[in-house]
C-alpha positions in Angstrom: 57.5 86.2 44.9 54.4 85.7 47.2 51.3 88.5 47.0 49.6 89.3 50.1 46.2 91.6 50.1 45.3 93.8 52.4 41.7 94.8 52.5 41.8 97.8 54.7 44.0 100.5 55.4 43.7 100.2 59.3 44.3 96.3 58.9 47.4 94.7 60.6 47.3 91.8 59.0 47.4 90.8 55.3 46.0 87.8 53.4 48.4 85.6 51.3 47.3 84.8 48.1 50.8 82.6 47.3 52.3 80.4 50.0 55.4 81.9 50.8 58.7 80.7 52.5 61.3 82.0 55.0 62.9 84.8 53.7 61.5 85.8 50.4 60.0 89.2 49.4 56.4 89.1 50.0 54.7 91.9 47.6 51.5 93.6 49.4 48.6 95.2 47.6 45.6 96.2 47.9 45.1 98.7 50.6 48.6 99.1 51.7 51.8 98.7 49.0 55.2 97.4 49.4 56.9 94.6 50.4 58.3 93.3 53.7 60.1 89.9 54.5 58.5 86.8 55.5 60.2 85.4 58.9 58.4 81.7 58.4 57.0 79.8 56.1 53.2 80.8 55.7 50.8 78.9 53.8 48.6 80.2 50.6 45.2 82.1 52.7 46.8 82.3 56.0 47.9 85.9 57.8 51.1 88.0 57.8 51.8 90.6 60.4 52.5 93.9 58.6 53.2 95.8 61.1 55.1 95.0 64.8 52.6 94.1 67.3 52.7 94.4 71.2 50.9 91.1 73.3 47.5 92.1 73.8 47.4 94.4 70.8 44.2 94.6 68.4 44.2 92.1 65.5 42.5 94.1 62.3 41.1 92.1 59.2 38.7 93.8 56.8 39.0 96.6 59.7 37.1 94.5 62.2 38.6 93.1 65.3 39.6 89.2 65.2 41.7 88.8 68.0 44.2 90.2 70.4 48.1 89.4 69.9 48.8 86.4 72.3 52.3 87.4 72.3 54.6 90.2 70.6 54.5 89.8 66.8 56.8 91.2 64.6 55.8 92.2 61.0 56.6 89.4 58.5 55.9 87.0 61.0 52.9 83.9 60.3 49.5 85.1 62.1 47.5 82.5 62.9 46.2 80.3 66.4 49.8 80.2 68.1 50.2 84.2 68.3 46.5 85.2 68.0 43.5 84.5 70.7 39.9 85.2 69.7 38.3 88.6 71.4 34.8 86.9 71.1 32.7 84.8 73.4 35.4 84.9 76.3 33.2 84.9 78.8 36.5 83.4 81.2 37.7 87.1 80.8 34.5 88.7 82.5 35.2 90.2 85.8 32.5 90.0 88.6 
């Protein structure tokens, strides 16, 4: 059964620290306990969303902002560069 941390209580996101595949029971500790289903296969230090996510939505590791939700997420689901955009440096999002 795949452990995933979670290193803050306002975190969305938790750490794997087993790869895990599609469908198995993924255990969380740390900050937050329990366990929730893994929807994809995620590899062993990559992100799981813990808790259902609207697009646009503040991305929380180590309770610091790392990005904004590219699209809906549901928790369980693989976080990573196809569902996460960086908040930093984005100077194309300045108005004026």
């Amino acid at each position: 059964m795949p452990r995933a941390i979670v290193l803050n209580p306002a975190d969305n996101v938790a750490t794997l620290l087993d790869p895990g595949q599609a469908g198995e029971a993924c255990v969380l500790q740390g900050e937050r306990q329990g366990s929730l289903a893994l929807l994809q296969d995620v590899p062993f230090g990559h992100k799981i969303c813990i808790a259902d996510t609207v697009a646009g939505e503040t991305i929380l590791k180590y309770g610091q902002v790392i990005g904004r939700a590219s699209r809906a997420v549901r928790a369980g689901e693989h976080m990573h560069v196809h569902n996460i955009e960086s908040a930093r440096a984005r100077g194309d999002l300045k108005k004026g």
